[in-house]
N, C-alpha and C positions, 0 to 999 in steps of 0.2 A: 779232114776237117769238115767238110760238106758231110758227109756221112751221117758226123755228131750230132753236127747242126737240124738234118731233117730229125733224125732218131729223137734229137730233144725237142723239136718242133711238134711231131707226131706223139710224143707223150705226155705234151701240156696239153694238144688238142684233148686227146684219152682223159685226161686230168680232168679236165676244165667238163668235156660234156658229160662224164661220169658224177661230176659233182653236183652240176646240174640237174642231173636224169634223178639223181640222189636225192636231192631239196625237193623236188619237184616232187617228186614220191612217198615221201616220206609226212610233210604234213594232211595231205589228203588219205592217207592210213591211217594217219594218228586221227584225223578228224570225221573220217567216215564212222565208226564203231559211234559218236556221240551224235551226231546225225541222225543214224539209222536209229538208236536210242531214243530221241526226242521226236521223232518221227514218231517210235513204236505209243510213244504215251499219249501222245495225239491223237492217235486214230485207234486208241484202245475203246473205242465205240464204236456203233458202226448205224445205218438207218433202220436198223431194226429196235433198236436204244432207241431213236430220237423217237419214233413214232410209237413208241410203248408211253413213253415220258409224254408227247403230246397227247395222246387219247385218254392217258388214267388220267391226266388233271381232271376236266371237263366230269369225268365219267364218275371220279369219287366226290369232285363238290357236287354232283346230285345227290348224290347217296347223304352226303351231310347235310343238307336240303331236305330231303326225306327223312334222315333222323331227327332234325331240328322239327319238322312237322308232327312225327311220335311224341316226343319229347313234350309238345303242347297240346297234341287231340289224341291219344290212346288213351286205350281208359285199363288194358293187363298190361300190368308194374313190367312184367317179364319181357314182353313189347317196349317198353319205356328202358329198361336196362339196358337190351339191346339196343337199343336207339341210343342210348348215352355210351356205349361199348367203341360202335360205329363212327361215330363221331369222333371221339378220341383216339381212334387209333389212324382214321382216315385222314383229319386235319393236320399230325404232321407228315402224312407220306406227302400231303401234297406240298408241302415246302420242300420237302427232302427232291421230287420230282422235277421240283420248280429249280434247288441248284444244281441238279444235275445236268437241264439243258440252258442255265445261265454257262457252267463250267464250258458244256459244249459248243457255246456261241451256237446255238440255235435257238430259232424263234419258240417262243412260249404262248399262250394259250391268248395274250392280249397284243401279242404280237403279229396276229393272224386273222384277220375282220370274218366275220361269219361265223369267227369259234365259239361256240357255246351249247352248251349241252341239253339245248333245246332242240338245236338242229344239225346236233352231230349224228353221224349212222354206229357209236360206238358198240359192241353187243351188251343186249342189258338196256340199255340203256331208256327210256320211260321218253313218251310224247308227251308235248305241254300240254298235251286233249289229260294226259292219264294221269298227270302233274293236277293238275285242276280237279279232275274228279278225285283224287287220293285228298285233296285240301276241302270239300264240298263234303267228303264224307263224314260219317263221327259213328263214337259207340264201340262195339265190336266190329261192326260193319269196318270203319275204319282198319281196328287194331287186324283182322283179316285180309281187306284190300292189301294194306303198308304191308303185311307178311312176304304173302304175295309175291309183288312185285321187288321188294327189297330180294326174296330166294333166283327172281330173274335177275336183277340188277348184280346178285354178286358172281351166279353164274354168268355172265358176261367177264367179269373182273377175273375171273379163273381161266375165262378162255383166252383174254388177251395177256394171262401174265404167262400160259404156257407155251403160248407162239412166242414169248420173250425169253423164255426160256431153251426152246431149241433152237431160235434164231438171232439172238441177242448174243454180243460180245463184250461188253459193258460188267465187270464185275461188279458194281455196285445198283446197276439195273438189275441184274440177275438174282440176286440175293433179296433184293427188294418183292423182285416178282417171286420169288421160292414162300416168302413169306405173306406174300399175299394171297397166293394159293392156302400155304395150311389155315391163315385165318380163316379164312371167306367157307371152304369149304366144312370145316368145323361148323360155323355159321349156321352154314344153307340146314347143315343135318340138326340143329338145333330149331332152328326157324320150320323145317318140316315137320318137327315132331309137337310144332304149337297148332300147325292147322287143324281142321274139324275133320 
């Protein structure tokens, strides 16, 4: 009788901490996979996104700044085109930019006191000394200055979208930057072929 008694004692314990070891395993399996899932969607960015997204702001509302100034002191249509081309196509990457680090809870362009593209080091990017003389000038003189510096302004835009390119993990940064490469550098080769 003792015998039974251990043998069924000793297979409720087996019972009992098997069932446990069991529960106990079994939801943390089923909920690891959605986890490491919702984890993977979060961090489908990484700081090479953020700071692509924080420098184009700044760097293409100059460029739209500078088209807006064609747009009213060039005096070659093909100058002015391009300036209305520029604009258009610059104006919405910057909203597109702007949700991409709203999506990432990271700080945006007015989120960050000193940000502005007067005194940011982005490449390309134009001093408020060259800002002023670009606005000061007129004529041709102008419609050449604006060339100019808009072919430096977008080779900047080409260098930072290809360090987002090789270092960026962001599919919809990436894509954004592929395309701001072939714009920009079609551009620049059109914008060369206006200088004197």
């Amino acid at each position: 009788m003792k015998k039974i008694l251990i043998g069924a004692g000793t297979a409720a314990v087996l019972a009992l901490t098997t069932a446990c070891g069991g529960n106990g395993d079994t939801p943390s399996a089923d909920t690891n996979p959605a986890t490491t899932s919702a984890a993977t969607e979060q961090s489908s960015h990484n700081d090479s996104d953020i700071m692509f997204a924080q420098q184009m702001i700044p760097h293409h509302e100059q460029a739209v700044d500078m088209a807006e100034l064609a747009l009213r002191h060039a005096t070659d249509p093909v100058v002015k085109d391009l300036a209305k081309r520029i604009k258009g196509a610059q104006d919405p990457e910057i909203q597109q930019l702007a949700g991409m680090l709203r999506k990432w809870g990271a700080p945006g362009e007015s989120d960050m006191p000193g940000m502005d593209h007067g005194s940011m080091s982005e490449p390309g990017t134009m001093s408020d000394q060259e800002m002023e003389q670009l606005e000061q000038a007129s004529g041709s003189e102008f419609d050449v200055m604006w060339t100019r510096m808009m072919i430096r302004h977008h080779q900047g835009a080409v260098e930072m979208a290809k360090t987002e390119l090789r270092e960026g993990s962001d599919a919809e940064a990436k894509a954004l930057a592929r395309r701001i490469v072939d714009a920009q550098e079609a551009e620049i080769r059109e914008m060369t072929g206006l200088l004197p």
